[in-house]
C-alpha positions in Angstrom: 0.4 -17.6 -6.7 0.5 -13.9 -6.7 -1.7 -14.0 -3.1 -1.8 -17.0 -0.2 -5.4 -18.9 -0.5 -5.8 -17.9 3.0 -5.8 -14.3 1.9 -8.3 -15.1 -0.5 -10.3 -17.6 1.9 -10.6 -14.4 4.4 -11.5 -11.8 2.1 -14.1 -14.2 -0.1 -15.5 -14.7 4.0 -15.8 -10.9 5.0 -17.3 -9.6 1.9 -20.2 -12.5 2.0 -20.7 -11.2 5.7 -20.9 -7.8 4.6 -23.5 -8.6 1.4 -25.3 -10.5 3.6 -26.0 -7.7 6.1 -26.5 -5.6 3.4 -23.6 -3.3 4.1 -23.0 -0.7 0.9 -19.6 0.9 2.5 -16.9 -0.9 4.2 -12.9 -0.7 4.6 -11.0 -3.7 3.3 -7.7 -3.1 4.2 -6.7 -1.0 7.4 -3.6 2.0 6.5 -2.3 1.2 10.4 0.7 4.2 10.9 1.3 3.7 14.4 4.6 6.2 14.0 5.4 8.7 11.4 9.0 8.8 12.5 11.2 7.7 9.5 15.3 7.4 9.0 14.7 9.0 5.5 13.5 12.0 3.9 12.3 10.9 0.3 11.2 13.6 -2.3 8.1 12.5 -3.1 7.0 11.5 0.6 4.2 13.8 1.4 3.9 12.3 5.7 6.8 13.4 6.6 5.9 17.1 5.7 2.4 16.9 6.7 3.1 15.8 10.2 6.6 17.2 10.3 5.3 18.8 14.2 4.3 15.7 15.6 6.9 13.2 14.5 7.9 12.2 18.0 4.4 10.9 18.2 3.3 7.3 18.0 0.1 5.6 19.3 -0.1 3.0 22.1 -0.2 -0.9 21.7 -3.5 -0.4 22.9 -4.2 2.2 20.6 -3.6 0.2 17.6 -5.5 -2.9 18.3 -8.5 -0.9 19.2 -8.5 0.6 15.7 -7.9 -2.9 14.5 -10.8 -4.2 16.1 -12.8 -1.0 15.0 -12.0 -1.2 11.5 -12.3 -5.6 11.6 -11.0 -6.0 8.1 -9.0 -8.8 7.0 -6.3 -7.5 6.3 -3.9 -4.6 8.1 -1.1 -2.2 6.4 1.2 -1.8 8.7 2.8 1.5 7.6 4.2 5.1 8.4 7.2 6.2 8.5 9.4 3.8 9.1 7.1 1.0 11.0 10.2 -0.6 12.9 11.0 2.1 14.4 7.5 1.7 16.4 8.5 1.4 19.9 6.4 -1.9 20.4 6.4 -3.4 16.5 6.9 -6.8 17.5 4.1 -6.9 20.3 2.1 -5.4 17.6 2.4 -8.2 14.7 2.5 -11.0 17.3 -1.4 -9.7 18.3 -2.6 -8.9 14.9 -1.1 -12.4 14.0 -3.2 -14.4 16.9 -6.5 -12.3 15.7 -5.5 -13.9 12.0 -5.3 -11.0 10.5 -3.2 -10.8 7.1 -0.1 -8.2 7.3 1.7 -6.1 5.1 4.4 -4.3 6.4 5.6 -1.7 4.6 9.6 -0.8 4.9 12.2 0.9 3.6 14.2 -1.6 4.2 17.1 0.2 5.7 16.2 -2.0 9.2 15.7 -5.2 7.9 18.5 -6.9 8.3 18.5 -5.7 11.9 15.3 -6.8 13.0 14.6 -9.8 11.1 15.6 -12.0 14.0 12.6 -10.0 16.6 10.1 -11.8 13.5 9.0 -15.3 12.3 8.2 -15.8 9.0 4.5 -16.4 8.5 2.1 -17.1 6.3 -0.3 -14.1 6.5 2.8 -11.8 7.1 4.7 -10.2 4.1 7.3 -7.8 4.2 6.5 -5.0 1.5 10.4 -3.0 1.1 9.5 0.4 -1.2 11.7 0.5 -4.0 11.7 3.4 -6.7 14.1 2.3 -9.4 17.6 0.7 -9.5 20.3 1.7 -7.1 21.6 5.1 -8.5 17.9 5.8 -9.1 16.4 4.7 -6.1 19.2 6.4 -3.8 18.2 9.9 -5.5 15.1 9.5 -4.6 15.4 9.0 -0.8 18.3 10.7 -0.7 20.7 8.3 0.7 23.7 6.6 -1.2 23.9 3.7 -0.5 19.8 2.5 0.6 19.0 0.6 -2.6 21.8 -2.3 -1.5 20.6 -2.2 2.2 17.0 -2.5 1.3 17.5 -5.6 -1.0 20.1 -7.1 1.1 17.4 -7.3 3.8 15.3 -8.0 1.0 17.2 -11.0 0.3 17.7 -11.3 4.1 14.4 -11.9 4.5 13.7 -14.6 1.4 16.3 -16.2 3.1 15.1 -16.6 6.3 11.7 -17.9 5.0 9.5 -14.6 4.6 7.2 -13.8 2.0 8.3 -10.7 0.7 6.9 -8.0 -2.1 7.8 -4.6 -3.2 6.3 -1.4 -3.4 7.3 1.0 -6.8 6.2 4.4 -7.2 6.0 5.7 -10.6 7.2 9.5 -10.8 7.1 11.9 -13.8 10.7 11.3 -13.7 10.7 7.5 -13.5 12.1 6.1 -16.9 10.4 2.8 -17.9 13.7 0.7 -19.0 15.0 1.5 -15.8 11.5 0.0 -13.7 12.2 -2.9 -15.9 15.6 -3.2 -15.4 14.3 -3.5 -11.7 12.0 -6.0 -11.9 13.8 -8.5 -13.5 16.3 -7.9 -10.8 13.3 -8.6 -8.3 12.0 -11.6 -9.8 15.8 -13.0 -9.9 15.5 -12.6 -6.4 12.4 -14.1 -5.6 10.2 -11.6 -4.2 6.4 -12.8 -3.5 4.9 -9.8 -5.7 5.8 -6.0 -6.8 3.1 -3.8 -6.3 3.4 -0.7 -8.7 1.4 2.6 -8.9 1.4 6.3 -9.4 2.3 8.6 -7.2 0.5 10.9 -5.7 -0.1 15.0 -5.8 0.7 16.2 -2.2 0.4 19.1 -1.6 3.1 19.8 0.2 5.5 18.5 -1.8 6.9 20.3 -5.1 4.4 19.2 -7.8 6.3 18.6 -10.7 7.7 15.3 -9.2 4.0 13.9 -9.9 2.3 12.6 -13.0 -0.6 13.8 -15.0 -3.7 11.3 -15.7 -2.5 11.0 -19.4 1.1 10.5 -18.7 0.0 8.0 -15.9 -1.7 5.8 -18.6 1.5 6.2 -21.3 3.9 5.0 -18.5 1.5 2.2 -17.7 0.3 0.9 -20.6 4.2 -0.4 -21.2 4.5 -1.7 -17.7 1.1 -3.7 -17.9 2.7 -5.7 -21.2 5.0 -7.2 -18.3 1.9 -8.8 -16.3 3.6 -12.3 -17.6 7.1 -11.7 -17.2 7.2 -10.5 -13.8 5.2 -11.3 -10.4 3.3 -8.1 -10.6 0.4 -7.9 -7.5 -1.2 -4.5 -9.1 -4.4 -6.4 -10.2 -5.3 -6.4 -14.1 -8.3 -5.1 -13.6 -6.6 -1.5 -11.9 -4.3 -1.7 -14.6 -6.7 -1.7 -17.2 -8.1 1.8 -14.9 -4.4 3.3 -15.1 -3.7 2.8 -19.1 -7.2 3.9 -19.8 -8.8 0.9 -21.0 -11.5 1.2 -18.2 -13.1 3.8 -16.3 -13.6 3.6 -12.3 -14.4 5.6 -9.3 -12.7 6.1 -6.2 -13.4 4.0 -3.0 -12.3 6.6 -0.4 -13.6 4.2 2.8 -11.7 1.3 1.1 -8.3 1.5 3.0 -8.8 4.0 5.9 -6.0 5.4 7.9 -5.7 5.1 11.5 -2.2 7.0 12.9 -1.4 8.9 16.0 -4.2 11.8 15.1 -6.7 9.8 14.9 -8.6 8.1 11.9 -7.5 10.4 8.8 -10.2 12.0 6.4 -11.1 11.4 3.8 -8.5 9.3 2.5 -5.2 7.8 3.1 -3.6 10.3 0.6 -6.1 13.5 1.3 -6.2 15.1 5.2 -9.0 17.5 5.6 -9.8 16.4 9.6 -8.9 13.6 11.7 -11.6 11.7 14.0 -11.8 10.1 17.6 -13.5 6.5 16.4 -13.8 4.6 13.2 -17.4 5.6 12.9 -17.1 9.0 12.9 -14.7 9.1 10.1 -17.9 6.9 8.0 -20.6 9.4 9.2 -19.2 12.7 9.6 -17.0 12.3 5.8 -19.0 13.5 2.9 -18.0 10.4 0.5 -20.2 11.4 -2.2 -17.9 14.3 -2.5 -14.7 12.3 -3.1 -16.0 9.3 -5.3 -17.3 11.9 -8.0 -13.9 13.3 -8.4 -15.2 17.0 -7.6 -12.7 18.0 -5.2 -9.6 19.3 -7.1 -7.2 17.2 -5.6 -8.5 14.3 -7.0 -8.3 15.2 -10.2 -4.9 13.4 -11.6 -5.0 10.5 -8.8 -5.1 7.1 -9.9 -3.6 5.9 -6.9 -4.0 1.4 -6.1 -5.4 2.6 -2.5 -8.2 4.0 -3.4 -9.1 2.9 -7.0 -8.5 -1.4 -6.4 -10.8 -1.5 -3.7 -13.5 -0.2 -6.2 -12.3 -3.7 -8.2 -13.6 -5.5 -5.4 -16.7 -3.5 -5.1 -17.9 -3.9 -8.3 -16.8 -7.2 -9.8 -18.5 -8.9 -12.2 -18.5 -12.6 -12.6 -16.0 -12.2 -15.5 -13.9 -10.1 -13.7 -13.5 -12.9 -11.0 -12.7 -15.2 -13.5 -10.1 -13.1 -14.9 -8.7 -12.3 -11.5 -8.3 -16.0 -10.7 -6.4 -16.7 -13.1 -4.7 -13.9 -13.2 -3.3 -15.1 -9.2 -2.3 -18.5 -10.4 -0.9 -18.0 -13.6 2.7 -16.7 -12.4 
């Protein structure tokens, strides 16, 4: 299965609860950054540069479970920077763990092999190690020789030790297909869980013709969805259908919201225009209407998972549930 039952079980549970109170907007997966500080300084990494003046910053222990408990989805992103380098990372998954929440800690992997022994393998944790292409690719873009065999020796590492484990691609305008493919099979020979794979996103901040227009979005993707069979893929077929052009959707801003050391990020995880004290200011002070009809100009080429598969969720249909469980099962 591309996804534990449990994962299912939880999310099938919340989004009852929330139709049943009649809820219209709610998160489903919290962004958590409790640090921004990374070991790396990728090209197309738009946190670094947008918090470059308060790196040294991370949030409390405290800090984080509050926002978890604000936020109450099912599931938490652990992300950042470079997450294990969070002072107190391991106090931090053994709580969200004993509230059951479902974790996906993102990594570059550089660390892994170091502090797998501070974790134990779980079911409702996954290690999620960002991976860009194969090695001389990949070590170009974060701009260390030698990353791409750390990362999947941790990768490994971690299989080893019992973890699930999935990876993170971002698609560039640079990124040449063979060599994503190249990389997958190379994945899938080495057992990860599920490899997430998306488009990257227009910072601002970072030099813009790393980044891919809507059309050449869809001609990159419409080769990499023909793999849906051959490799564990966890980038639903529904969003897939959105980023080749088969189907049209909106953007669910509110769907993963960002919590980090300045406070809960608005409007988006991608898009900063203000940053707010509680969770419930960033739903009733952000103009969401705004965002989901694409008006604002940064929106304009992003087809980004984070805000676009939540919107899957939102508006499923009872044949797009059929399709999506098959779709987990048949790996």
């Amino acid at each position: 299965m591309r996804f534990p039952l449990s994962l299912y079980a939880s999310m099938t549970r919340y989004l009852l609860e929330k139709k049943l109170r009649g809820e219209e907007r709610f998160p489903l997966v919290l962004m958590l950054e409790p640090t921004h500080r990374c070991n790396l300084t990728c090209s197309g990494c738009g946190r670094i540069r947008e918090y470059h003046k308060t790196l040294h910053e991370e949030m409390t222990l405290e800090d984080c479970l509050h926002s978890v408990e604000e936020a109450k989805t099912p599931v938490v992103t652990i992300t950042g920077g470079e997450p294990l380098l969070y002072g107190e990372i391991s106090s931090l998954v053994e709580a969200l763990l004993a509230r059951k929440k479902h974790i996906y800690f993102c990594t570059n992997g550089l660390l892994l092999e170091e502090f797998l022994p501070r974790f134990q393998p779980h079911s409702r944790f996954t290690w999620n190690i960002h991976l860009d292409g194969t090695e001389k690719i990949h070590d170009q873009i974060i701009c260390k020789e030698g990353g791409f065999r750390k990362a999947l020796a941790g990768l490994k590492g971690a299989k080893k030790g019992g973890f699930r484990v999935s990876t993170n691609t971002t698609v560039y305008r640079e990124t040449n297909v063979d060599d994503l493919e190249i990389l997958f099979q190379e994945l899938t020979e080495a057992r990860v869980d599920g490899i997430l794979v998306a488009p990257g996103f227009s910072y601002e901040d970072v030099h813009q013709q790393v980044f891919l227009t809507r059309q050449e979005i869809m001609d990159k993707f419409r080769r990499i969805q023909t793999w849906a069979k051959r490799f564990p893929i966890i980038s639903n077929p529904i969003y897939l259908d959105f980023v080749t052009g088969k189907r049209f959707l909106q953007c669910t801003p509110w769907g993963n919201p960002t919590r980090n050391p300045q406070g809960w990020k608005s409007p988006c995880y991608l898009i900063t225009d203000s940053h707010y004290g509680s969770f419930s200011e960033l739903m009733e002070k952000t103009d969401w209407e705004h965002y989901v009809s694409g008006k604002d100009p940064r929106c304009a080429q992003c087809m980004v998972h984070c805000g676009f598969e939540p919107t899957v969720v939102r508006q499923m249909t009872g044949k797009d549930l059929l399709r999506m469980i098959r779709w987990n099962v048949d790996v």
